[in-house]
DSSP file (Angstrom, degrees, kcal/mol; ACC not computed):
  #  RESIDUE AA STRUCTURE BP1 BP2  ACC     N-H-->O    O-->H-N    N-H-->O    O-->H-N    TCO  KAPPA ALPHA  PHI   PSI    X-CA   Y-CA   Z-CA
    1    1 A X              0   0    0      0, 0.0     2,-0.0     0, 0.0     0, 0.0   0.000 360.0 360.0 360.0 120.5 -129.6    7.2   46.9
    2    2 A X        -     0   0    0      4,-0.1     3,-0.0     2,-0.1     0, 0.0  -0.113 360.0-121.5 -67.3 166.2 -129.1    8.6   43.7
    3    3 A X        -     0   0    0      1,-0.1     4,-0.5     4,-0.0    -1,-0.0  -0.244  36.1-109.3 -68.4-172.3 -130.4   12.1   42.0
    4    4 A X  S  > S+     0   0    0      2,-0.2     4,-4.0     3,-0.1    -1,-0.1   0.728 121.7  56.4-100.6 -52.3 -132.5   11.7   38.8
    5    5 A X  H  > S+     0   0    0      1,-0.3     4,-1.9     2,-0.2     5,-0.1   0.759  99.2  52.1 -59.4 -31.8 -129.4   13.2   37.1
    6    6 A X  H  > S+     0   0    0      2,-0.2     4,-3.1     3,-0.1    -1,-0.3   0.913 112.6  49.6 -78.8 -57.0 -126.8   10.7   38.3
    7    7 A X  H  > S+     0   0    0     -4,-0.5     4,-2.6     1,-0.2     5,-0.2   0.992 111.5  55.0 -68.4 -53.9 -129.3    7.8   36.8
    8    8 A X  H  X S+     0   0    0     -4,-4.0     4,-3.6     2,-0.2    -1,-0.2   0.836 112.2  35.2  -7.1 -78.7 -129.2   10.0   33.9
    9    9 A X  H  X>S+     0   0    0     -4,-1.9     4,-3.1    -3,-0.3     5,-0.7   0.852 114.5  62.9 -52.6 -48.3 -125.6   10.1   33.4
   10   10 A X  H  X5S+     0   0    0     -4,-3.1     4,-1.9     1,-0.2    -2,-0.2   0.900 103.3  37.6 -53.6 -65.5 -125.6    7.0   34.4
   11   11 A X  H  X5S+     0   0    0     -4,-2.6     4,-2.4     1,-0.2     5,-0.4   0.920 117.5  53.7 -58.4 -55.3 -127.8    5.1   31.5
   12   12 A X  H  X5S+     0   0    0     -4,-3.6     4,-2.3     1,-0.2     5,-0.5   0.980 106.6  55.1 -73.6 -30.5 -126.2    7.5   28.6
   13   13 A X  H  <5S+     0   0    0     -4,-3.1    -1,-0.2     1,-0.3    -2,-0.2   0.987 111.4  39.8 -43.0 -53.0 -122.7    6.4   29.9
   14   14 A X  H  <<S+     0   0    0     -4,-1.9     3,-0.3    -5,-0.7    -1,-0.3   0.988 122.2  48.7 -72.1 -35.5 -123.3    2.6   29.5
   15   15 A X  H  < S+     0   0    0     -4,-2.4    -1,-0.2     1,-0.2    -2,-0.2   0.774 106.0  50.1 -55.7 -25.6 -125.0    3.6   26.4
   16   16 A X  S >< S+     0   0    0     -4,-2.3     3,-0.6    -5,-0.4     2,-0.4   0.158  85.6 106.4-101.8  25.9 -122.4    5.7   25.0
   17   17 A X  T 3  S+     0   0    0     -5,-0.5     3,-0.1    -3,-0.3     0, 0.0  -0.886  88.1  21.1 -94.4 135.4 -119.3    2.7   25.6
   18   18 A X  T 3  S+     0   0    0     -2,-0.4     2,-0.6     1,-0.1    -1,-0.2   0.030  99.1  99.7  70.5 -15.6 -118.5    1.4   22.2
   19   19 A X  S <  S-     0   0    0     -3,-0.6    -1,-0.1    -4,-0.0     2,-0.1  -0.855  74.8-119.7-104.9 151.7 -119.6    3.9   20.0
   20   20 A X        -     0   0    0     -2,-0.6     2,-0.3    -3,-0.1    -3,-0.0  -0.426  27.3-131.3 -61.2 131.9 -117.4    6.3   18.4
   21   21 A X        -     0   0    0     -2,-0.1     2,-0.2    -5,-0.0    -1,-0.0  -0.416  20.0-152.6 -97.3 168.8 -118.3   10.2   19.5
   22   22 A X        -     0   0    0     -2,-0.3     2,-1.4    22,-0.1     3,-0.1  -0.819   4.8-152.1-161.0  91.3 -118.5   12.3   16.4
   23   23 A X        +     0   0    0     -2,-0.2    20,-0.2     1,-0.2    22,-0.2  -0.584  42.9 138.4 -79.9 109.2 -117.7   16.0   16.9
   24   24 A X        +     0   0    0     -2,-1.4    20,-0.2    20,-0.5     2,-0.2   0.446  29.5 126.3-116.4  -6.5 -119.7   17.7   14.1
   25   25 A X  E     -A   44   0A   0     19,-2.0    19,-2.7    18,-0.2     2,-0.2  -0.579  41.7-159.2-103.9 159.0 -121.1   20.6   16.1
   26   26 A X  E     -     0   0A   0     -2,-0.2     2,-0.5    17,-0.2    16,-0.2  -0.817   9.5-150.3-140.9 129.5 -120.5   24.1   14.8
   27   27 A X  E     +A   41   0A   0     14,-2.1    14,-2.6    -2,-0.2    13,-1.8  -0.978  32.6 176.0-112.8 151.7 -120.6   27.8   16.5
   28   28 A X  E     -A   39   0A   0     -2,-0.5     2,-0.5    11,-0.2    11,-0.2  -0.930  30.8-146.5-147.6 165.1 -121.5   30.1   14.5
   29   29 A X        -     0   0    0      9,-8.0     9,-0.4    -2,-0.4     7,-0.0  -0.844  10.6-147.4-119.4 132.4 -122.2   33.7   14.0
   30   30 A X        -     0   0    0     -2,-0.5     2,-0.4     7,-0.2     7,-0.2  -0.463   5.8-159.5 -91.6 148.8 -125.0   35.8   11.5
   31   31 A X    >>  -     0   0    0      5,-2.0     3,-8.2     1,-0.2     4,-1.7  -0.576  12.5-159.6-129.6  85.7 -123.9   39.1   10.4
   32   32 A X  T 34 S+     0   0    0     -2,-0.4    -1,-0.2     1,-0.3     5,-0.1   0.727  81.7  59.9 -36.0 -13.8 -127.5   40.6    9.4
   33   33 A X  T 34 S+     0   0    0      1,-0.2    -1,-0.3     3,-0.1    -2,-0.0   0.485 121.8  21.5-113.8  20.0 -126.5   43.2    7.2
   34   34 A X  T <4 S-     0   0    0     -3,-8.2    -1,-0.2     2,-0.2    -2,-0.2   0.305 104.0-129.0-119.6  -7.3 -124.7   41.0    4.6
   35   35 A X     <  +     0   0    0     -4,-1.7     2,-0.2     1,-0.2    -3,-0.2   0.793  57.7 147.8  62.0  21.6 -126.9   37.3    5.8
   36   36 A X        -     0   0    0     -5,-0.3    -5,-2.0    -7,-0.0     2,-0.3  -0.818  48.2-142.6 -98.7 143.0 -124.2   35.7    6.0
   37   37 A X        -     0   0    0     -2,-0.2     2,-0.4    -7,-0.2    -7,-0.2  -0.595  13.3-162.5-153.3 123.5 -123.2   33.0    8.1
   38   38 A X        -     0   0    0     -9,-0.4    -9,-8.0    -2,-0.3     2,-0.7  -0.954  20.7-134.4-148.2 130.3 -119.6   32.4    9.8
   39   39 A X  E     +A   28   0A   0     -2,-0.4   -11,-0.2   -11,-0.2     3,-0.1  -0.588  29.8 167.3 -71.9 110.2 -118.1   29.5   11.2
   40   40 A X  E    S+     0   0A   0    -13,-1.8     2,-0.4    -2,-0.7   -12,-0.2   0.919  77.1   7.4 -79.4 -62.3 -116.4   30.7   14.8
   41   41 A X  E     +A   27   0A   0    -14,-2.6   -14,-2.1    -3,-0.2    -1,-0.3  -0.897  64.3 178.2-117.2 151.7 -115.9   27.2   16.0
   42   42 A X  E     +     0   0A   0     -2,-0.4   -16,-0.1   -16,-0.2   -17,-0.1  -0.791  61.5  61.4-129.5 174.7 -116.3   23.8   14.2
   43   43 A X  E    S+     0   0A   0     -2,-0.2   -18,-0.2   -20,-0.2   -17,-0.2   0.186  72.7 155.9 103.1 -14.8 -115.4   20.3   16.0
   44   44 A X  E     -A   25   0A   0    -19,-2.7   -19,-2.0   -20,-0.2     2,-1.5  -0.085  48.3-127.4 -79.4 154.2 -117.9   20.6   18.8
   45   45 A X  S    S-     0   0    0      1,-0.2    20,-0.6   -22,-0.2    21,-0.4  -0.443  70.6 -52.8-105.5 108.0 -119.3   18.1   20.7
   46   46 A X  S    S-     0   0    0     -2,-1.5    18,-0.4     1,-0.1    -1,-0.2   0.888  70.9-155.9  42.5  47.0 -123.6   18.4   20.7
   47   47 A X        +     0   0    0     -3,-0.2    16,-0.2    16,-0.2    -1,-0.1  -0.104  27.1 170.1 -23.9 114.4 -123.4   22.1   21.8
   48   48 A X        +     0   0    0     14,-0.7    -1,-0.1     1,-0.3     2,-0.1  -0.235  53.5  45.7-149.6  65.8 -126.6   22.9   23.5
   49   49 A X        -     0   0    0     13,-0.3    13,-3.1    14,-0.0    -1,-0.3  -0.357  48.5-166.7 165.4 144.5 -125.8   26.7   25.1
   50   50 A X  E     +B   61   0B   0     11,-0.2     2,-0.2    -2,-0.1    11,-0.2  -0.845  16.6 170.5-122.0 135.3 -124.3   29.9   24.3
   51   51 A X  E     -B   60   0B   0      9,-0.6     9,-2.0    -2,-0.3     7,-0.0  -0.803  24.0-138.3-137.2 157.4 -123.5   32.6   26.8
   52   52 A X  E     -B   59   0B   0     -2,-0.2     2,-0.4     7,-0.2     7,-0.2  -0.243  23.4-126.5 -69.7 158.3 -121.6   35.8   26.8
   53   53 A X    >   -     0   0    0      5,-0.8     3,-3.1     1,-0.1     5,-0.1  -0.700  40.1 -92.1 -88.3 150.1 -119.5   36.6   29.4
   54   54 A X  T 3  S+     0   0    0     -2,-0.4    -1,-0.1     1,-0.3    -2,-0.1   0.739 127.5  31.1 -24.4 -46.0 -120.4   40.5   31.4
   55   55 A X  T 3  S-     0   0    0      3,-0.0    -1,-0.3     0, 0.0    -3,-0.0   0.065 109.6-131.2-134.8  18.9 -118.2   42.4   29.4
   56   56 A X    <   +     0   0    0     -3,-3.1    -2,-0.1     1,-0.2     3,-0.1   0.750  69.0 124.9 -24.3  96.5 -118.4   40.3   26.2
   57   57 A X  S    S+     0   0    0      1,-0.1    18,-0.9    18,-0.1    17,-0.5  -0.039  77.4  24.0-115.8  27.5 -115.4   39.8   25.5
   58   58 A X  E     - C   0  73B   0     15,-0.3    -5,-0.8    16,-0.2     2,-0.3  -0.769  61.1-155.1 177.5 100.7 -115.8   35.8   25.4
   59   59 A X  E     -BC  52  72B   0     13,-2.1    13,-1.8    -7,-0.2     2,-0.4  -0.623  17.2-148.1 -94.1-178.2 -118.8   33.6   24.8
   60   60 A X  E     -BC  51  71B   0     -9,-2.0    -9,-0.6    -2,-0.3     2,-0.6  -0.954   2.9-146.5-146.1 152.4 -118.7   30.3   26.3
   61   61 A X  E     -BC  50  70B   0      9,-3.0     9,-2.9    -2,-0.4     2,-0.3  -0.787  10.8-137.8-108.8 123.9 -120.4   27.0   25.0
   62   62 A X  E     - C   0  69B   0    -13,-3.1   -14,-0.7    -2,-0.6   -13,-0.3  -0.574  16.3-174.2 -76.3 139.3 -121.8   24.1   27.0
   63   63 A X  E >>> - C   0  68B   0      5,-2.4     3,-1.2    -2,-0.3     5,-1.1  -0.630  11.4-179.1-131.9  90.6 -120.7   20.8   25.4
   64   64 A X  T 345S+     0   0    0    -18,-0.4     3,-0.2     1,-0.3    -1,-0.1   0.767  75.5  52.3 -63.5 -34.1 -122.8   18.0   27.7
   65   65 A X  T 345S+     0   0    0    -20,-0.6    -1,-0.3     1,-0.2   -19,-0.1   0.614 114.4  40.5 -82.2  14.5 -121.9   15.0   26.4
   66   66 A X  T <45S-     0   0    0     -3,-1.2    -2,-0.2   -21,-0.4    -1,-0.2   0.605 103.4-130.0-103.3  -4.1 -118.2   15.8   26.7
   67   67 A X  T  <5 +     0   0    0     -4,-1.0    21,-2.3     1,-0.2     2,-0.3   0.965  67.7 113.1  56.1  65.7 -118.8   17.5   30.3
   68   68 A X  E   < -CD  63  87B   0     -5,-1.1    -5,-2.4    19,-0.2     2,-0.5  -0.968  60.1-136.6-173.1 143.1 -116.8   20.7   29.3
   69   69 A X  E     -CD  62  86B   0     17,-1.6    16,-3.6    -2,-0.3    17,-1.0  -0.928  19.0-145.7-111.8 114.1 -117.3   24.1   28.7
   70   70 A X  E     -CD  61  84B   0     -9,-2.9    -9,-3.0    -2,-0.5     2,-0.5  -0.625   1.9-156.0 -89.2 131.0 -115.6   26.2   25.6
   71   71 A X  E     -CD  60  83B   0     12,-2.5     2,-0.8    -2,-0.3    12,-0.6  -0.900   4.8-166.9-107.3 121.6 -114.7   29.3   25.7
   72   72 A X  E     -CD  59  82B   0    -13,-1.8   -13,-2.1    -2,-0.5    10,-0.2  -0.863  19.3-146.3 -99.1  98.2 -114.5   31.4   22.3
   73   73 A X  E     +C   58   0B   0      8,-2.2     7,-1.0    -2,-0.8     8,-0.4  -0.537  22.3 178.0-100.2 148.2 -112.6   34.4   23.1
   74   74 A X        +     0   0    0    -17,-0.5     2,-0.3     5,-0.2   -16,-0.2   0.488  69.8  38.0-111.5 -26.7 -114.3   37.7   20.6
   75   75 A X  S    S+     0   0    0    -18,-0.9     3,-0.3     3,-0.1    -1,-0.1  -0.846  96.3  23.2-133.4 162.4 -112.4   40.3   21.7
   76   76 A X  S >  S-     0   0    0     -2,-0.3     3,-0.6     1,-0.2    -3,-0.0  -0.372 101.5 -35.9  85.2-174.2 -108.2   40.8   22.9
   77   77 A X  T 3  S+     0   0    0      1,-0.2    -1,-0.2    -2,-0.1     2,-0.1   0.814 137.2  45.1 -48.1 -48.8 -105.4   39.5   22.5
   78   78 A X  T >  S+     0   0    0     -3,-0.3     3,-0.9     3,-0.1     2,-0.4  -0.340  76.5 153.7 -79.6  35.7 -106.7   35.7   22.4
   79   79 A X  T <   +     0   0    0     -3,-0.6    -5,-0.2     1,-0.3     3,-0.1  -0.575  59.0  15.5-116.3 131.7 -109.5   36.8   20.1
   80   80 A X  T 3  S+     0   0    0     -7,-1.0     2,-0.4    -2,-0.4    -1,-0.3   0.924 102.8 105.1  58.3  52.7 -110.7   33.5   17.6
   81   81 A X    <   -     0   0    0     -3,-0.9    -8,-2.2    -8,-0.4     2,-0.3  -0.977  62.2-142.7-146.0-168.8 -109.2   31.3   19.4
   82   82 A X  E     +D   72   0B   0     -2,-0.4     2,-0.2   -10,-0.2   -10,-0.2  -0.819  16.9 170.6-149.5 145.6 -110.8   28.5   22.2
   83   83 A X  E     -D   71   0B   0    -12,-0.6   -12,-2.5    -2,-0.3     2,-0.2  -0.900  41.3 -94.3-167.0 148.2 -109.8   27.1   25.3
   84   84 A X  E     +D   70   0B   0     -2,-0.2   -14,-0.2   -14,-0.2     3,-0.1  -0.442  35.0 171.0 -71.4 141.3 -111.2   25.1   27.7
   85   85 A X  E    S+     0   0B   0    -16,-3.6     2,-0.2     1,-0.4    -1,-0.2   0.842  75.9  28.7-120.5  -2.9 -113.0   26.9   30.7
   86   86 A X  E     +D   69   0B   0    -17,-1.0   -17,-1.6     2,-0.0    -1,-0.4  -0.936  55.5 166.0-111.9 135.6 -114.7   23.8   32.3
   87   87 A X  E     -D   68   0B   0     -2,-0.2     2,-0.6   -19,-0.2   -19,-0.2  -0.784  16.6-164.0-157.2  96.2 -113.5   20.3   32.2
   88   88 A X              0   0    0    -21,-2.3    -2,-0.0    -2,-0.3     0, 0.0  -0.887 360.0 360.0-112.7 115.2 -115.4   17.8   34.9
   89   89 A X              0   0    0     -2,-0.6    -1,-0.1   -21,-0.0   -22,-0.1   0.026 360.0 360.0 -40.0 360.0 -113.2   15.0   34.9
């Protein structure tokens, strides 16, 4: 028997077969004491969650319909640049 989540998956997968994905979604960061607005990452696909890692040095972004998690490094060596730190196959 499936979960509710597996039926889920299931219906937007047969939904989502033929259409062309479109990454359009953007993190970004506000820097309150100018307003201003800065694009960290562009390209993503429907982001819908931000969190920091403990020591934030890193946030990371849920991307659900691609089943992957982005990591946005803020601080180090790697610092602006992205890698994946989940990718279910």
């Amino acid at each position: 028997m499936s979960t509710l989540m597996e039926e889920f998956l299931g219906i937007w997968a047969r939904r989502a077969r033929g259409r062309r994905t479109i990454n359009t979604g953007q993190l970004r960061a506000w820097h309150p004491d100018s307003g201003k607005v800065e694009v960290l990452v562009d390209g993503l696909l429907i982001p819908d969650g931000v969190k920091s890692s403990a020591h934030e040095d890193f946030v990371a972004v849920n991307e659900f319909p691609a089943f992957r998690v982005t990591r946005y490094w803020l601080r180090g060596p790697k610092a602006g640049t992205t890698d994946r730190l989940i990718k279910i196959p």
